[in-house]
N, C-alpha and C positions, 0 to 999 in steps of 0.2 A: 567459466570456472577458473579459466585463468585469472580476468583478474581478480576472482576473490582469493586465490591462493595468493596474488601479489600483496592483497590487504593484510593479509595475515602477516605476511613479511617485511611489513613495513610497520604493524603494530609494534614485533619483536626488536626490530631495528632502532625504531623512536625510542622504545626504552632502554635497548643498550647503551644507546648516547646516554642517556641521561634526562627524558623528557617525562614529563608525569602523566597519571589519567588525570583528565578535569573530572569537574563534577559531574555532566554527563554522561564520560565513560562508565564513571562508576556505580552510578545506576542504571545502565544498561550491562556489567558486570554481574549487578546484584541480580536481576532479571536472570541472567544466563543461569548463573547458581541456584535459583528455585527453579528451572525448567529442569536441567539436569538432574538438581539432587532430587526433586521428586519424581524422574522418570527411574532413577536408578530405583530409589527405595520401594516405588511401588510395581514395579519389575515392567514397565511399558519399555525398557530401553538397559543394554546390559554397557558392561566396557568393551563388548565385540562389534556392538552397532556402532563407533563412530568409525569403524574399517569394514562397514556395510552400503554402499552406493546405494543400494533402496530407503536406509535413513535418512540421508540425505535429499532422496525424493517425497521424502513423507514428513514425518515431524522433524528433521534434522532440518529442514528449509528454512525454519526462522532463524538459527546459527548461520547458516550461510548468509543470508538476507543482512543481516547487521555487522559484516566482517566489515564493510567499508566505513559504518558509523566506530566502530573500536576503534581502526586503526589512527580514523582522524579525530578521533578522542586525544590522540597522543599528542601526533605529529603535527608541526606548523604550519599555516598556509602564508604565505608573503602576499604581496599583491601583485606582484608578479605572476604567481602562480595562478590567482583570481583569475586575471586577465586568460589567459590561456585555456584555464578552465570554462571561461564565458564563451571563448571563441570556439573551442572543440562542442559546446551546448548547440551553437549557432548550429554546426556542420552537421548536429544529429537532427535540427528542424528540417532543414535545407533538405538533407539525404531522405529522410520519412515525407516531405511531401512528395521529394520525385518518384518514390518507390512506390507510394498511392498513386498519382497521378499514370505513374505509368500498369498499376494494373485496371483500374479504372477505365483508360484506355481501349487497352488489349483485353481483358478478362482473363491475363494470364493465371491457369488454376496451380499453378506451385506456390503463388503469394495467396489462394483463398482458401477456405475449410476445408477438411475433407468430408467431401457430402456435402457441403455449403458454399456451393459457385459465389453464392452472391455474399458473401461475408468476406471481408478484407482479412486474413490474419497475417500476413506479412510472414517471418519466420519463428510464429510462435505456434505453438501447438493448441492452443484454445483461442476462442474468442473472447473471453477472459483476460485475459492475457494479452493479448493485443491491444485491445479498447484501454485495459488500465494502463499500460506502457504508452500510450498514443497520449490519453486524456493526459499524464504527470506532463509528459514534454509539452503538449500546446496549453497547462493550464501555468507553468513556467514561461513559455517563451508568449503566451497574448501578460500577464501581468508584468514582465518586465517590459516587454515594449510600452505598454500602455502606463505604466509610472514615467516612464521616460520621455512618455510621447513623443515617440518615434510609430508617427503615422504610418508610412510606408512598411515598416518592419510588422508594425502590429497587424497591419490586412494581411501582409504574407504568414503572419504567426496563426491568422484564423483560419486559413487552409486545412490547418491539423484541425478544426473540428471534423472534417468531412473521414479521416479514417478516427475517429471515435465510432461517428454513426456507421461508418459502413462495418466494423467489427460486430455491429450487432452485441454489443455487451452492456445489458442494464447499468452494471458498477458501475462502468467508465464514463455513463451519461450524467448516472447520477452525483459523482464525485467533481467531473466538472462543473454541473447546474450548482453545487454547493460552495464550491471555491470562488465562481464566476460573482456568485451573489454576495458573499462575502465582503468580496473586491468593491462591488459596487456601493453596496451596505457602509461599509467598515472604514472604506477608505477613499475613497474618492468624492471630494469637495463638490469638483466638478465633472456634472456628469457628461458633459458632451465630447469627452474622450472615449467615453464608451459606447457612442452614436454607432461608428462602423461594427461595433460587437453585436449591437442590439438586429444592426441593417443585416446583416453576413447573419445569422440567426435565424432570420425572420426569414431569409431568401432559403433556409438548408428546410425550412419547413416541408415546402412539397415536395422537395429532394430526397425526403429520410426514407418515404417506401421504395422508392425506386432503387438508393443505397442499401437499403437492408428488408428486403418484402419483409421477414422472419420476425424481427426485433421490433419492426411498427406493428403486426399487427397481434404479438406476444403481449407488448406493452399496452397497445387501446383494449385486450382481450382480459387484459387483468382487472377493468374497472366495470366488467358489465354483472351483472343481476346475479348470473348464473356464476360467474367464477366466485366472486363474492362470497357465495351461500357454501359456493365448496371449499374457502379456503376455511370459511366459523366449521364447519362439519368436520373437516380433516382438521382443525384443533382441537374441536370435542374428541375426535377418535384418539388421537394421538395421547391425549389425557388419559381415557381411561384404557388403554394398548401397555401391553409391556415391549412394546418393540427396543429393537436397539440396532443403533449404525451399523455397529460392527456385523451383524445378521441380513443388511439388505440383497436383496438379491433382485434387479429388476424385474426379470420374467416372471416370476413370481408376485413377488413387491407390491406392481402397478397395480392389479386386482384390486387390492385396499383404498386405491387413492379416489378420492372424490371424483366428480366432473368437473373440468377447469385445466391452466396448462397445468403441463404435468409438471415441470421446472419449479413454481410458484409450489405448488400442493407440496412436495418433496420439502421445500423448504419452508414450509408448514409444519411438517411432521421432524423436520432436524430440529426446529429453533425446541420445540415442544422436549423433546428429548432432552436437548441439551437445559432447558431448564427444570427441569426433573431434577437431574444428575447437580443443579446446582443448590436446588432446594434439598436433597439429599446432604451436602457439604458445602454448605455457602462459606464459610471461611476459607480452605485450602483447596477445594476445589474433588473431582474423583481422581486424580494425580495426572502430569502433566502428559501427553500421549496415550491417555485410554479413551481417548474421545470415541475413534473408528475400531477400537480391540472387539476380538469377539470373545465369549463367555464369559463375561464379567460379573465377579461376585462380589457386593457391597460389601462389606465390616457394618452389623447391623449395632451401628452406633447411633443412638441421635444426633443431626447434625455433623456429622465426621462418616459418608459415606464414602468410604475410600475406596477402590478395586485394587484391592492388595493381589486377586487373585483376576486370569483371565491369559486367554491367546493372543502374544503380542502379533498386530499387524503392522507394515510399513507402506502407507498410500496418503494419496490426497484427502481423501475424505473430511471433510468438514463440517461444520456446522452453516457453512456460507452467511456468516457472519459470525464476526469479529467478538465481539461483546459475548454472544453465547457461548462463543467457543469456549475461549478465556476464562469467563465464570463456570463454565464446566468442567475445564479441567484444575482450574490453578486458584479459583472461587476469589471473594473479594481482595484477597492479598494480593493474588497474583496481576489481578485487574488492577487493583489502584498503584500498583509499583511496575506496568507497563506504561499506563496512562498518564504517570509522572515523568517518564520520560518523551513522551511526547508535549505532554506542557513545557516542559525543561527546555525544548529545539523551539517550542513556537517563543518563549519568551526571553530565549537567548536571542533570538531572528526582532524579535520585536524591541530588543534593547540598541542590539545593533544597527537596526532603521535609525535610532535616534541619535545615537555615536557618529553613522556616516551623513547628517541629513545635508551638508554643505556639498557632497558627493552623490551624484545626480545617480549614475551609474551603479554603483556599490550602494547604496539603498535602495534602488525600485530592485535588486537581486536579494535584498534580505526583507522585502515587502513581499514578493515572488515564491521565499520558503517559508512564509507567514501561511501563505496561500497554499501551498503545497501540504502544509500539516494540514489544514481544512478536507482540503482533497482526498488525503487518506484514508482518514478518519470517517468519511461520508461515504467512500469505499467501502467501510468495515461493514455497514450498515446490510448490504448484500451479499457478502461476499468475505473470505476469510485474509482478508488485505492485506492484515499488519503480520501477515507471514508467508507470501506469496511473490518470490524472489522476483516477478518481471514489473513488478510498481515495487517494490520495497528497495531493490538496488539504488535504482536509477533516483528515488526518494529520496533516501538515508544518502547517499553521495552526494547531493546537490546541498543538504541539510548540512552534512557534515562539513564539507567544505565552508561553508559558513561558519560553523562554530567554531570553527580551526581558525578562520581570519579572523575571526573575533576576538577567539584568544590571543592570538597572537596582538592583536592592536592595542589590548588592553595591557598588556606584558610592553608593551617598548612602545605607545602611542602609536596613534589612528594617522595616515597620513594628511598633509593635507589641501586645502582646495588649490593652493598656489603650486604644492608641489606631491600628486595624487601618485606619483613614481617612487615614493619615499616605501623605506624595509622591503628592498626587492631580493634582502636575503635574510636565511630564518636567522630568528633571533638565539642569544647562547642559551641554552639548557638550563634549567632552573635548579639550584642545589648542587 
């Protein structure tokens, strides 16, 4: 919390100098502005909730989540700074494998679930949330090693898959198998730099049940005959149901669900919801935070089903993925003017690969946040990612900091191979 209050203080600061928002900023600006003004106008969120800490744990979390991308919308990064930034990256792999390693160990149950011996969470409160914060760090520190082929650094970099799998969290498997391939796919000539990834891979195979008994046999239990049948069944129900988020109640609830797990079913019956709610308002969405409200009454408009009316509540509740969410509540505006700002980071990162190419170091780090949007975004797919501060900080920060040296290189030139210590101070303010 602190430092995203430091983000914020540092946004205001860059602009007192005299520094602008790029282009970036300002469409993640424009993002903030349709989230708000649609939660104001359709009552999901009043001017009392941003001095409400339970907004902040619930729909407010994507505002938090993007203070570090604002601020380094503004502000300069030097290479100077790069540098430092790289080496503090280093010290968060370093620290996460010993903090695995050592509960791995011991079985110490303050670093695993509660209720979940065998799941790693470190000091986060879900498995969730662990797997996604573990997968961003080792799917940045295995691609920049591995651009840079620095062998040694990239085995130690694959360490971090072992608290992926032991967190037991689908998203984080899935987000790294997505970046991983990517990588391999997108960008690598040759593929025998990625020999130790494939060997370290193949070796965590008979490792995974013994890491997470829960998550192996969640995941082989989601492909048999029987889960199958129940996830088409629980979409047929969910279709012709008028159920709604905001009304779940589990002890109740479960009753309704198919046979199969119950995690998968549930999220059978949200994605289904959630696109009701977008076929009801495919353009603007049912307004930004009524996604989990309870009594929600449409505006019996065509195509403009809005919940003007309804109980605001402040929780996690999701759609467990991304894309529904989004078109559920904010419908294709709101979706194609977040999605633009994530192209806008991957093809700032992919211009700057070509800006640094004579710099070994400083491009396998903008091939790394290439990777890292991939990541996310394959995230979204399970799970409600692109709003969920423990992968969206540490994301957006690694991202942003990119964008920020980028700007800055192109504002007073790129350093260069003879002398890569060049602009170790920001450049003057523009205007």
């Amino acid at each position: 919390m602190l430092g995203l209050l430091f983000s914020a203080m540092v946004f205001y600061w860059s602009l007192i100098r005299g520094y602008r928002l790029d282009a970036i900023g300002l469409v993640l600006v424009l993002n903030m502005i349709l989230w708000l003004g649609s939660g104001l106008v359709v009552g999901s969120m009043g001017l009392s909730s941003f001095a409400s800490p339970g907004f902040y744990n619930g729909d407010g979390r994507i505002l938090l989540s993007c203070l570090p991308l604002l601020a380094l919308a503004v502000a300069p990064v030097t290479t100077w700074e790069l540098q430092q930034f790289i080496r503090q990256l280093q010290w968060v792999v370093v620290v996460s494998i010993a903090v695995y390693l050592f509960w791995l160990i011991t079985g110490n149950r303050s670093l695993a679930g509660a209720g979940h011996a065998d799941e790693f969470h470190a000091f986060f409160t879900s498995h969730t949330g662990s797997g996604t914060f573990f997968g961003c760090i080792a799917v940045f520190a295995i691609v920049f090693n591995a651009e840079r082929i620095k062998r040694g650094q990239l085995l130690f970099a694959l360490l971090l898959l072992g608290p992926v799998f032991s967190s037991g969290s689908r998203e984080g498997l899935v987000g790294v198998m997505a970046a991983l391939g990517w990588f391999l796919f997108a960008k690598r000539k040759n593929p025998l730099i990625l020999l130790p990834i494939l060997l370290i891979a193949l070796a965590l195979v008979p490792a995974v049940e013994m890491m997470s008994n829960k998550a192996y046999n969640r995941t082989l239990g989601m492909f048999s005959q029987e889960s199958l049948a129940g996830m088409t069944g629980q979409v047929e129900a969910g279709i012709k149901s008028d159920w709604a988020v905001g009304d779940w109640n589990p002890e109740e609830s479960n009753d309704k669900l198919e046979t199969g797990d119950v995690t998968t079913l549930v999220r059978m019956m949200l994605w289904v919801y959630a696109g009701k709610r977008f076929v009801d308002s495919p353009i603007v969405g049912m307004g930004w935070g009524r996604f989990n409200d309870r009594q929600l009454t449409l505006i019996d408009t065509p195509l403009l089903g809005i919940a003007f009316d309804g109980r605001r509540v402040f929780n996690t509740a999701s759609a467990h993925n991304s894309y529904f969410h989004i078109l559920a509540e904010s419908g294709l505006l709101g979706m194609g003017l977040y999605l633009a700002l994530w192209i806008a980071l991957f093809f700032r990162a992919r211009k700057a690969e070509t800006l640094f190419k004579p710099l070994q170091s400083v491009r396998a780090y903008f091939v790394a946040c290439q990777a890292l949007v991939v990541y996310l975004l394959a995230c979204a797919l399970t799970g409600h990612a692109l709003a969920a501060p423990s992968v969206m900080v540490p994301v957006v920060t690694i991202l942003g900091v990119g964008a920020a040296y980028y700007r800055t290189a192109v504002a007073i030139g790129p350093p260069s191979a003879d002398n890569p210590q060049e602009h170790t101070h920001d450049p003057k303010p523009i205007g």
